[in-house]
C-alpha positions as CSV (number, residue, x, y, z in Angstrom):
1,X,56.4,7.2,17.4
2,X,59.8,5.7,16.3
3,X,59.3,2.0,14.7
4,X,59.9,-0.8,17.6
5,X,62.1,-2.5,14.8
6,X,64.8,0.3,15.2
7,X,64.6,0.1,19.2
8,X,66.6,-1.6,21.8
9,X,64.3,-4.4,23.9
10,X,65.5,-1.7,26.6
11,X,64.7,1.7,25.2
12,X,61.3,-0.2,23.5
13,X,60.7,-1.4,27.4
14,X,61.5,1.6,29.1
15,X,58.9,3.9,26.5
16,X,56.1,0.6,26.9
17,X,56.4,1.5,30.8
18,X,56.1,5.2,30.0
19,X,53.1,4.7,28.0
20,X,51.5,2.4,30.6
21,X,52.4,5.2,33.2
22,X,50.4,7.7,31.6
23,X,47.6,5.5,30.9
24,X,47.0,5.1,34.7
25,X,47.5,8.4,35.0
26,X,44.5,9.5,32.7
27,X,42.6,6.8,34.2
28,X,43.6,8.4,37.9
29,X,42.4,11.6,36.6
30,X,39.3,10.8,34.8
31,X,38.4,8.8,37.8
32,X,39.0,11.5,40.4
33,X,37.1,14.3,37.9
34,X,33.9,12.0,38.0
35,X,34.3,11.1,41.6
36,X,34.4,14.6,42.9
37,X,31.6,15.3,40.8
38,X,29.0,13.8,43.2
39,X,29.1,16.6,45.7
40,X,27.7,19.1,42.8
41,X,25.1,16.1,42.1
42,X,24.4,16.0,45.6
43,X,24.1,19.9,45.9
44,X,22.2,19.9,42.9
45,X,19.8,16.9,43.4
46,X,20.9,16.1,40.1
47,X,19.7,12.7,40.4
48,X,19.8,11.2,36.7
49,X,23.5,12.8,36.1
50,X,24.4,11.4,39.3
51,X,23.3,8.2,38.1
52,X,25.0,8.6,34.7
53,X,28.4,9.3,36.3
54,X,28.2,5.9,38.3
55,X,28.2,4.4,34.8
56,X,30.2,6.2,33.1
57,X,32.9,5.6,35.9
58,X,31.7,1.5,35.7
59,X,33.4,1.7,32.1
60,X,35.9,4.0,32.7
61,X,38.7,1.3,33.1
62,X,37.7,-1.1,30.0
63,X,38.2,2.3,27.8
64,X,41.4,3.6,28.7
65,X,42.9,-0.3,28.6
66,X,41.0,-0.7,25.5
67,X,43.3,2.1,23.9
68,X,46.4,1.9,26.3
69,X,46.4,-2.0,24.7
70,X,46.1,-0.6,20.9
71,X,49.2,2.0,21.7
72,X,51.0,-1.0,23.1
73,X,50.6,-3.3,20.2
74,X,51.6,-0.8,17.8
75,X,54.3,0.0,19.7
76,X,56.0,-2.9,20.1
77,X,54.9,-4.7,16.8
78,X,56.1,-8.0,15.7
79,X,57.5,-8.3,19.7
80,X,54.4,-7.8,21.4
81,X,54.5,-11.6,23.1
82,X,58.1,-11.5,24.0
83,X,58.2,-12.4,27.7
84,X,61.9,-10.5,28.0
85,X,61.2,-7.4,27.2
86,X,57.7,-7.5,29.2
87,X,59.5,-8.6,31.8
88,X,61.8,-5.4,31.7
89,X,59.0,-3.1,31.0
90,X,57.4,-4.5,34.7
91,X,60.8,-3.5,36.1
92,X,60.5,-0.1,34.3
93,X,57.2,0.4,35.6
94,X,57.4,-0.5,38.7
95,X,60.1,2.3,39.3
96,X,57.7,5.2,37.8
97,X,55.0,4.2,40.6
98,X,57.0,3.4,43.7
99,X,56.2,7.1,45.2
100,X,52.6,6.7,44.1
101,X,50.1,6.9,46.9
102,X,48.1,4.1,44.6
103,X,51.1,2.4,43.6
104,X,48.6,-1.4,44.5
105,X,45.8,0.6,42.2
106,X,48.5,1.1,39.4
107,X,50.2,-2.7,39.8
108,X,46.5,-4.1,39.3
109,X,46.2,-1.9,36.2
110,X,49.5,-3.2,34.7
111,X,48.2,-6.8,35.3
112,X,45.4,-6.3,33.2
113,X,46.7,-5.0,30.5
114,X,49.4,-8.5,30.3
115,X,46.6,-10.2,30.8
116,X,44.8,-8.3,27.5
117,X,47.9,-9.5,25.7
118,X,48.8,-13.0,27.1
119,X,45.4,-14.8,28.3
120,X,47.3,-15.6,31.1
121,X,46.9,-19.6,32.9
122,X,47.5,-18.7,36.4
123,X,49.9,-16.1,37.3
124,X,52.8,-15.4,35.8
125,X,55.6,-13.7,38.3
126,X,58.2,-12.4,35.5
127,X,55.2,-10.2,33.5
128,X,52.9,-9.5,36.2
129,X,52.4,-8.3,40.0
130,X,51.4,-11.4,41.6
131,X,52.3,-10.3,45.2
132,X,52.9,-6.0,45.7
133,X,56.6,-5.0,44.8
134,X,56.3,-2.0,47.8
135,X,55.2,-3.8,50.7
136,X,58.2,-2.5,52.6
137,X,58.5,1.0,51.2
138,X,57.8,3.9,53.5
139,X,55.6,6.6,52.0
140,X,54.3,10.0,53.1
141,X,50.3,9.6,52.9
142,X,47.8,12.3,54.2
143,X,46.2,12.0,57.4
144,X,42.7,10.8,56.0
145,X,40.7,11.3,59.7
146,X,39.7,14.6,61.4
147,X,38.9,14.2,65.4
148,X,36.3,15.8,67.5
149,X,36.1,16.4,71.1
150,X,36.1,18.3,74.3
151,X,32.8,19.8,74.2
152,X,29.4,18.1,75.4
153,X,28.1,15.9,72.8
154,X,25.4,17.3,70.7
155,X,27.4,20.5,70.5
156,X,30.1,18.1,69.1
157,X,28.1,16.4,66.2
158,X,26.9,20.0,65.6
159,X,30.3,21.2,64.7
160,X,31.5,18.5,63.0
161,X,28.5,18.3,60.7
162,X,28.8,21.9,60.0
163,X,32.9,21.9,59.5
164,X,32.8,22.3,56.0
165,X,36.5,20.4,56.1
166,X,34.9,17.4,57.1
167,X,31.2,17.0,56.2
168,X,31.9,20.1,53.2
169,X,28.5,21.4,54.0
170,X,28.1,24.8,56.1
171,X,25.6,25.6,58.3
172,X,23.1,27.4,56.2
173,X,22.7,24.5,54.1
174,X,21.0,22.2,56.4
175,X,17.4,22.2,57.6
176,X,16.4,21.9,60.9
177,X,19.6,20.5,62.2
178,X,19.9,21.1,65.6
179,X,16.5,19.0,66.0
180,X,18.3,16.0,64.3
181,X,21.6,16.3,66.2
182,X,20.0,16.0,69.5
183,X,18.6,13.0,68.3
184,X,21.8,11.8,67.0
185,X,23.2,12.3,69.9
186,X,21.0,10.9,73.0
187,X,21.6,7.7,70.6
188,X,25.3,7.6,70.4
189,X,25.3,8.3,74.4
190,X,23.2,5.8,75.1
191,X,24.5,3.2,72.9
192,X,28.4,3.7,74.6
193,X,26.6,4.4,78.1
194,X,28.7,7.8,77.9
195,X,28.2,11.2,77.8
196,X,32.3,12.0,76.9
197,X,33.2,10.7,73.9
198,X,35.7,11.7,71.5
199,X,34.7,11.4,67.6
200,X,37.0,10.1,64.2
201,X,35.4,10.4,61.0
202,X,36.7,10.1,57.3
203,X,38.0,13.4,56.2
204,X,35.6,12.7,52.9
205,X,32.0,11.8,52.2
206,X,31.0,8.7,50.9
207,X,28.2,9.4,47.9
208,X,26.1,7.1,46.5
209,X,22.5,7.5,44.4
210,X,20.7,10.0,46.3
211,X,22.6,10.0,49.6
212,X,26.1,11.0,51.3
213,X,27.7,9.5,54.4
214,X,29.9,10.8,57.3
215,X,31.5,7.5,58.1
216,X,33.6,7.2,61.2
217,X,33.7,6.0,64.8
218,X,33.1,7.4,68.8
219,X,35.6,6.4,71.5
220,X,35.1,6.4,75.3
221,X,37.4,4.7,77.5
222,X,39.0,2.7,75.0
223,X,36.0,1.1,73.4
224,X,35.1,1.9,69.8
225,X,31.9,2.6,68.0
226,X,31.5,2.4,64.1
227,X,29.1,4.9,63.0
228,X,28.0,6.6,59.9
229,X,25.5,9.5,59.2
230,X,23.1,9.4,56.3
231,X,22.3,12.6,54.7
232,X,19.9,13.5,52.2
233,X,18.7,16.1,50.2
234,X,14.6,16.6,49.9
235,X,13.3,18.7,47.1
236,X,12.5,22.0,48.4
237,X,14.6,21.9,51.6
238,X,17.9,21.8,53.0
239,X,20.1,18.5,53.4
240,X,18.5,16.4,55.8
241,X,20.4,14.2,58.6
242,X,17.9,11.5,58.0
243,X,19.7,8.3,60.1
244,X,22.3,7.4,62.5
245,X,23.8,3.9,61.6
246,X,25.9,2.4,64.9
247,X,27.9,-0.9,65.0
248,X,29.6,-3.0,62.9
249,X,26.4,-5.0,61.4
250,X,25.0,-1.5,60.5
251,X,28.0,-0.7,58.5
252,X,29.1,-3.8,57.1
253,X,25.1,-3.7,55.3
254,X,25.9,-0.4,53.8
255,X,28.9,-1.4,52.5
256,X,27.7,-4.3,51.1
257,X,28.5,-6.7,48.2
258,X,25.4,-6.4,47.1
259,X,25.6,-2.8,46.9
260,X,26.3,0.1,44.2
261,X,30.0,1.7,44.7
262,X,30.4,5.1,46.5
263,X,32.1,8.4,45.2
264,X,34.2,8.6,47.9
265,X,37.7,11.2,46.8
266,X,40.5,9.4,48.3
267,X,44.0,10.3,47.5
268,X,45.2,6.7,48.6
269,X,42.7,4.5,48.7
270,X,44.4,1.2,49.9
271,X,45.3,3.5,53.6
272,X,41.3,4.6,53.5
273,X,40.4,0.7,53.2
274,X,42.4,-0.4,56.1
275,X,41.2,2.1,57.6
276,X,37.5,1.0,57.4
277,X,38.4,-2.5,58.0
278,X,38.7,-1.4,61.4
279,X,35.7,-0.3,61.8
280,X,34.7,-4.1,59.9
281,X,37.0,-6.8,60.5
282,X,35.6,-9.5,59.1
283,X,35.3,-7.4,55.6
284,X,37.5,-9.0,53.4
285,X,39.8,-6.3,52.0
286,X,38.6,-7.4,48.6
287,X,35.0,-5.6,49.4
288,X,36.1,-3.0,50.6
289,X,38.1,-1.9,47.6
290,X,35.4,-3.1,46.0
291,X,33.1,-0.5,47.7
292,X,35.4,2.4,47.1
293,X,34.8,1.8,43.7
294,X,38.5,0.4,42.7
295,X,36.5,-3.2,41.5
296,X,39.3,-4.0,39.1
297,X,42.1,-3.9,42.2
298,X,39.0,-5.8,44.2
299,X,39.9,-8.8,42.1
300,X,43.8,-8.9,42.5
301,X,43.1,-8.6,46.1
302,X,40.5,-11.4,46.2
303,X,42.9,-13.0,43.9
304,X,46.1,-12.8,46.1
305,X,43.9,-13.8,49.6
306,X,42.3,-16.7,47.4
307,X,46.1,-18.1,46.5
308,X,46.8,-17.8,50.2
309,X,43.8,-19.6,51.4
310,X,44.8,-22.4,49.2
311,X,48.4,-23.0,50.6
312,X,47.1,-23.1,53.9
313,X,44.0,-25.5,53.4
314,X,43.4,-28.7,52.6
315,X,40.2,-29.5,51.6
316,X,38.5,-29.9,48.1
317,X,36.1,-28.3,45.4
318,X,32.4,-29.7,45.8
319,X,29.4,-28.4,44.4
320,X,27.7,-25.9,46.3
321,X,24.6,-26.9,48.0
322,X,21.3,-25.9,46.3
323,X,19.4,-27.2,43.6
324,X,20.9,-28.1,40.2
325,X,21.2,-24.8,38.0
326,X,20.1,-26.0,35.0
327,X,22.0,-22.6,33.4
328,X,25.6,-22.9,35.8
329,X,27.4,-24.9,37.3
330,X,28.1,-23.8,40.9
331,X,31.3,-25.0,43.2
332,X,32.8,-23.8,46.2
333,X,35.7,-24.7,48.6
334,X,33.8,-25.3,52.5
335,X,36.5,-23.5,54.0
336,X,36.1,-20.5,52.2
337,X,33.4,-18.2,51.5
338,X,32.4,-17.9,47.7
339,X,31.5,-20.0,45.2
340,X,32.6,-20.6,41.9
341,X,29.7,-20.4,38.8
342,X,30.4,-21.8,35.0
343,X,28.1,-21.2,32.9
344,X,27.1,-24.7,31.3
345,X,27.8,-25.8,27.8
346,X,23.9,-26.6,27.1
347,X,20.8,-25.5,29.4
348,X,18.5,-28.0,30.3
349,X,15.1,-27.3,29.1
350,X,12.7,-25.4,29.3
351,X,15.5,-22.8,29.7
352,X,15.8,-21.3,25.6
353,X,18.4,-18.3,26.5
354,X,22.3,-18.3,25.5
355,X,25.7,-17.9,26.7
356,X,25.6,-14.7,25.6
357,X,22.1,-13.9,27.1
358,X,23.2,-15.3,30.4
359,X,26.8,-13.0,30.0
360,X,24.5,-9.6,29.3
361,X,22.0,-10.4,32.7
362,X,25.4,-10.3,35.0
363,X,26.9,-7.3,32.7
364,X,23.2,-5.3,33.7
365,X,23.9,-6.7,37.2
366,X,27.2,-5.4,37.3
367,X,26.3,-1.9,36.1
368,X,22.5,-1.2,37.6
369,X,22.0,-0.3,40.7
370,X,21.9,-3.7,43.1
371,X,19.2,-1.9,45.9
372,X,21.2,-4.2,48.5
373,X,19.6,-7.7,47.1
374,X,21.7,-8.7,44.2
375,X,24.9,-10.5,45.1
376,X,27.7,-9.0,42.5
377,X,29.6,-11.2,40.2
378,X,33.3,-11.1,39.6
379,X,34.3,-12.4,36.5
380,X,37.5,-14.0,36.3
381,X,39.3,-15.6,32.8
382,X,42.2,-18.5,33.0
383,X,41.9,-19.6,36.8
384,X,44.8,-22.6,37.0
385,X,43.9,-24.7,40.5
386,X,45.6,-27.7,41.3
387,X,43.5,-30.7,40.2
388,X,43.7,-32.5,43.7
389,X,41.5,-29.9,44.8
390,X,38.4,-30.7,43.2
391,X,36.2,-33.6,44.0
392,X,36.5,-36.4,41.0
393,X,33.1,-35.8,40.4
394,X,32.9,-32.6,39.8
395,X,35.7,-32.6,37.6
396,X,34.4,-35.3,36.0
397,X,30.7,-32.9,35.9
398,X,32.8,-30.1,34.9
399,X,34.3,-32.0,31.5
400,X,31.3,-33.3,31.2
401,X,28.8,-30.0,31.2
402,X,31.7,-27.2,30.7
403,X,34.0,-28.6,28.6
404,X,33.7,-25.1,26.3
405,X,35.3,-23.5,29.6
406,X,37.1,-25.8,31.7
407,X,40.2,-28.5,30.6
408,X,42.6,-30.0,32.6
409,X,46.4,-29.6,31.9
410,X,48.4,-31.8,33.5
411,X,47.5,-31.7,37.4
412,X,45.8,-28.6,36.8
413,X,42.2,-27.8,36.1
414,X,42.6,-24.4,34.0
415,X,39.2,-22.6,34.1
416,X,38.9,-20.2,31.0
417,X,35.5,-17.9,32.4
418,X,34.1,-18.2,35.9
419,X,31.7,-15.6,38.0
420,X,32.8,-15.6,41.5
421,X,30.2,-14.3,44.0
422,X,30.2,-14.8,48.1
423,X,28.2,-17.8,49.1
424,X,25.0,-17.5,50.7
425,X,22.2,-20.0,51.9
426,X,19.6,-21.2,50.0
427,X,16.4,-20.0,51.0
428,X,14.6,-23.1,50.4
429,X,17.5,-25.0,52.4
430,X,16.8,-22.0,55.1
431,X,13.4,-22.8,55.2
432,X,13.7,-26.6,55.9
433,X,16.2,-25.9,59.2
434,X,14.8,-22.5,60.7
435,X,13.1,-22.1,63.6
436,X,9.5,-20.9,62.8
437,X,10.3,-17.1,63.7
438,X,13.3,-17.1,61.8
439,X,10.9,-18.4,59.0
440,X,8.9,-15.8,59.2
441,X,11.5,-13.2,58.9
442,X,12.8,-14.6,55.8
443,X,10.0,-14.8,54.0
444,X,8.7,-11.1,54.6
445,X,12.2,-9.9,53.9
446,X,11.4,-12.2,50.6
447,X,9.0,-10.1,49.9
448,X,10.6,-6.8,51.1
449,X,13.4,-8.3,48.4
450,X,11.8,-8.0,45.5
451,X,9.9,-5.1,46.0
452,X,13.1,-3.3,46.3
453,X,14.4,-4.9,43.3
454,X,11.1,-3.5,41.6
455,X,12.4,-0.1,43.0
456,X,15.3,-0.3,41.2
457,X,13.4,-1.4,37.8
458,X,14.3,-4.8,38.6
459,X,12.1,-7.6,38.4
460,X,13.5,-11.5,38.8
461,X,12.2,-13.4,36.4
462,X,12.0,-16.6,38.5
463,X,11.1,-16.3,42.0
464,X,11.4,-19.5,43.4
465,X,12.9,-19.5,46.5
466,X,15.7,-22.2,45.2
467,X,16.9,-18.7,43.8
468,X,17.4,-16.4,46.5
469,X,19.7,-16.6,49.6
470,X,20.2,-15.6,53.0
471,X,23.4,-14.0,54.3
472,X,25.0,-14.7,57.5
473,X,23.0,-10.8,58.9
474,X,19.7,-12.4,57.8
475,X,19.3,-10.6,54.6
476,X,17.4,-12.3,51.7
477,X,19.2,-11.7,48.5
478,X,18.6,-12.9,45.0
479,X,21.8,-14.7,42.7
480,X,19.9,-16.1,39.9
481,X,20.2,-14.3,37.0
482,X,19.0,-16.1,34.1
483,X,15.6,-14.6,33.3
484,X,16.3,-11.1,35.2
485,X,14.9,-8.6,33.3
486,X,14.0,-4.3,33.6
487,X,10.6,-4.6,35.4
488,X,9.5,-2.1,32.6
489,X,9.9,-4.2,30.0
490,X,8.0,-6.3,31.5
491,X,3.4,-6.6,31.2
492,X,1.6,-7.4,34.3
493,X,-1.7,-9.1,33.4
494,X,-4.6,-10.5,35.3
495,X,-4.8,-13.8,34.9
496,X,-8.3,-14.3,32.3
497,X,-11.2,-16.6,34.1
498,X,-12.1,-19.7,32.2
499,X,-15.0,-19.4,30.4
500,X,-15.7,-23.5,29.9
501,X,-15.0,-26.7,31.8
502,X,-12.4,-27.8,28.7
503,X,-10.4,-24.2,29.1
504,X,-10.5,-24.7,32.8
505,X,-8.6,-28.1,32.7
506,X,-6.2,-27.2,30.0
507,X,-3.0,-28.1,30.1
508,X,-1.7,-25.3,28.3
509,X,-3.1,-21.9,28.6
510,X,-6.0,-21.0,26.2
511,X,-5.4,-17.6,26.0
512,X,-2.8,-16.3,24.0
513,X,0.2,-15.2,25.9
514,X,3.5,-13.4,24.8
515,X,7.1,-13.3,26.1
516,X,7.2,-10.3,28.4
517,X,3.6,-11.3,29.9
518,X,3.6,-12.1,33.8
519,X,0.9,-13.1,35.6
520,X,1.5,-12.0,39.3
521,X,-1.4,-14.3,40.6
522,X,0.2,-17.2,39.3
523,X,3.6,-16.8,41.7
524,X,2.2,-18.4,44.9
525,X,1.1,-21.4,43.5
526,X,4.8,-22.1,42.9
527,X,6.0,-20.7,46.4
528,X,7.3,-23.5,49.1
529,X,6.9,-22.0,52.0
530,X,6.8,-23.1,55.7
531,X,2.7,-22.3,56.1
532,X,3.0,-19.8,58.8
533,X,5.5,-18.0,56.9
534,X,3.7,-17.7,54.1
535,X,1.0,-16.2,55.7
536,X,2.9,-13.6,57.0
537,X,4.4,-12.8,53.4
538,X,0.5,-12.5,52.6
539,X,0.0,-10.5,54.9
540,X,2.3,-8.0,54.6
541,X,3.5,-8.3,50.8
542,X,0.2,-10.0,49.5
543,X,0.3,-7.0,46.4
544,X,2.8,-8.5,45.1
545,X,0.5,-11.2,43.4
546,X,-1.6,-8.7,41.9
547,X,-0.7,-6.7,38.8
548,X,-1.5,-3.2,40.2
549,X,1.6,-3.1,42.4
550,X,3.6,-4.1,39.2
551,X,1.8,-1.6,36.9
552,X,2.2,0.9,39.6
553,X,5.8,0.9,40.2
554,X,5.8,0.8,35.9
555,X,3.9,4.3,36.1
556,X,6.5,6.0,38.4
557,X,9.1,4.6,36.2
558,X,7.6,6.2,33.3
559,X,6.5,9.4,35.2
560,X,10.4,9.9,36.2
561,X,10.2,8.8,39.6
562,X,12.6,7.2,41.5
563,X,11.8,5.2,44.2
564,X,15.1,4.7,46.9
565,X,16.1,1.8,48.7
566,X,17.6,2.7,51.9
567,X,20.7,0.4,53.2
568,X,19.1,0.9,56.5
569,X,16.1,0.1,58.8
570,X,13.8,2.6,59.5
571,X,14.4,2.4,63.3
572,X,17.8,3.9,62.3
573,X,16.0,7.1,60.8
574,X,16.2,10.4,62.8
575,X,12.3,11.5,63.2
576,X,11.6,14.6,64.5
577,X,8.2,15.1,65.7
């Protein structure tokens, strides 16, 4: 590699933007090989490699930036900050991906890299893609739909399902399909009061865990369905159509924010996310990408749609309704739907953990598998907002409590590390203003909530209901995160009976007790709940305050089970008798 000393700021920017270029490249192509792998995995039921991928794909991006920054710095040496030549070197670069299919993938990875190098405030237009250089260019991309119709329905589903260019499975690898498309299909009439209907699906299979999904949409007379298929693959049999998801709600909880990503092979992912945003409108495209796996470009386009929302509102920063976190400091803007968490310069007491304790819980949160209750975190470093758009007192709270993360430069509040996350309700706050049946469906899906969480090897730490949320679908999710721990590290005692008067009235516990000991009969003496509601968590989740359902789930664990969490209610499942 020829010294940058003995280069032209053009020749050293045109070989930065070369170098950059093939870094995305490699990150394209490792990305695609682990992607494609899940259809094997599926095949297979290969179930912990399939599980090893998704991680190994979670860290894909850190690694190649973590060398692609190294080659740069050695590269360009003593004039590694000069603004010029990066500025030439986005010019370069942006002419090597304007035929890409992912040019918006490759313009996110070029941010973060300047972003490695500068620690940005803000954006910066000269060095980095703050809006998309290629709105306007017109590309070839592959049709990414295949169409079904002419034929009576359940013959329909049958060949789609069996076209190994769409679902990629043939015939013979099924079991007892016909059975299931029948099914399939008497629902899909019913539900669009037709018997014609013409069928769109994705040309590719969204993977995820233990499952696959056919996602598309029927049409008759102009009105549109979402759909999707879940498959599955039992031991000892052939894949299984197991459910038949329909509507928009359906489809919006599988492709939730508070699930794992899919391995879904798209050769331009931005057209396959507009594509599904059809199917979900009020998805923000962020998610979506998100979804798809692309969580890096996820945050340039949350990014770019959070900018926007700020030039075209008025209203300011106030905390976010709740009880105090005695960990972060939570904020939001009213008119838009996330809040904004800073982790606080000292925890109030009894709270003992660190920064870097708190940091780790969201990194496990961000690379486990969420089971569809743990809201994801995006972290973002160097936020500039405009100081008129906070409340005085919560700047005044924020240099108060954050002062390690947050100063103000001139009429900016520069934020140096915030988790962003989409704002729910407060269960407790639920509670107080819900009608008594809506009561009771929060609290059993409380319950439902942390047992799927313990399916996942997940247990809360704290499960006050100050600490869990409900979504605008009704969904009860936890977002606390400070004493989330792996449920198997975890020992599930009974609580001891006193033995005397004096160990009965103790104040402190006259046993001894160490760190990782729970004592599950002890949660609902610290549960508010509306009385009838928690009766009916009782009733149907009352072994959750005993330590055999704890030590139970810690015995499949250990045995190599792995319990699922389906993103779908059981009415949705395809039974046949």
């Amino acid at each position: 590699m020829a010294s940058s000393a003995r280069l032209t700021d053009s020749r050293l920017a045109a070989l930065c933007a070369e170098e950059i270029r093939e870094a995305f490249r490699d990150y394209e192509k490792r990305f695609g090989e682990i992607t494609r792998r899940a259809r094997d995995r599926f095949l297979a039921r290969d179930w912990p490699a399939s599980f090893d991928d998704a991680s190994e794909r979670l860290r894909l991006y850190s690694w190649i930036l973590d060398g692609l920054t190294t080659r740069i710095a050695d590269l360009m040496g003593a004039r590694l900050c000069e603004r010029a030549i990066w500025s030439a070197i986005k010019a370069a670069y942006s002419a090597l991906i304007a035929r890409s299919m992912r040019w918006e993938i490759a313009e996110s990875f070029f941010n973060s890299l300047t972003r490695r190098v500068f620690a940005t405030e803000g954006v910066d237009q000269a060095i980095e893609f703050v809006d998309t250089d290629f709105d306007a260019l017109v590309r070839e991309v592959p049709e990414i739909t295949r169409t079904y119709s002419g034929v009576d329905l359940p013959e329909l589903l049958f060949s789609l399902l069996t076209d190994e260019q769409a679902s990629g499975f043939k015939e013979s690898r099924w079991a007892n399909l016909q059975a299931h498309v029948d099914i399939a299909a008497q629902r899909l009439s019913e539900a669009v009061r037709q018997a014609a209907i013409k069928i769109e699906i994705v040309s590719t299979i969204f993977y995820r865990g233990r499952s696959a999904y056919i996602v598309g949409r029927a049409i008759a007379d102009g009105a549109t369905l979402p759909f999707a298929f879940s498959l599955l693959h039992p031991e000892g049999r052939g894949i299984t159509l197991d459910a038949l998801l329909m509507g928009e709600s359906d489809l919006a909880i599988l492709f939730s924010y508070t699930r794992s990503y899919f391995h879904v092979d798209a050769s331009c992912p931005l057209q396959l996310v507009r594509w599904l945003r059809q199917l979900m409108p009020r998805k923000p495209l962020a998610e979506l990408c998100n979804a798809i796996g692309f969580n890096r470009h996820a945050k340039t386009e949350f990014y770019r749609d959070f900018v926007r929302h700020l030039r075209n509102s008025d209203d300011c920063f106030v905390d976010a309704e709740g009880t105090r976190g005695m960990v972060m400091i939570v904020f939001t803007l009213p008119s838009y739907d996330v809040v904004f968490k800073l982790i606080r310069d000292h925890f109030d007491a009894p709270k003992e953990s660190q920064r870097s304790d708190v940091m780790r819980r969201y990194k496990l949160v961000f690379e486990h598998d969420r089971a569809g209750r743990l809201i994801e975190a995006h972290e973002f470093e160097h936020l500039r907002i405009p100081r008129h758009r906070f409340h005085p007192g919560l700047v005044e709270e924020l240099q108060r409590h954050a002062a390690a993360t947050v100063r103000l430069d001139g009429d900016d509040v520069i934020i140096g590390h915030a988790y962003v996350e989409r704002r729910v309700r407060p269960l407790n706050l639920f509670f107080r203003k819900s009608s008594n049946d809506a009561a009771i469906a929060a609290a059993c899906d409380y319950g439902q909530a942390i047992k799927d969480l313990a399916a996942s090897n997940i247990f809360p730490g704290d499960l006050l209901t100050k600490n869990f949320g409900v979504t605008r679908r009704r969904r009860v999710v936890f977002y606390d995160y400070d004493e989330l721990c792996f449920l198997t590290d975890c020992n599930f005692r009974e609580m001891p009976q006193a033995r005397t008067y004096e160990e009965e009235i103790a104040a402190e516990p006259w046993f001894p007790v160490r760190d990782n000991d729970i004592f599950p009969e002890e949660f609902p003496a610290f549960l508010a709940f509306p009385e009838a509601a928690r009766e009916a968590l009782m009733e149907q989740h009352g072994d959750l305050f005993r330590p055999d359902f704890w030590r139970g789930m810690q015995q499949k664990f250990r045995a190599g089970e792995l319990p699922e969490v389906f993103p779908y209610a059981a009415a949705r499942r395809l039974v046949v008798p």
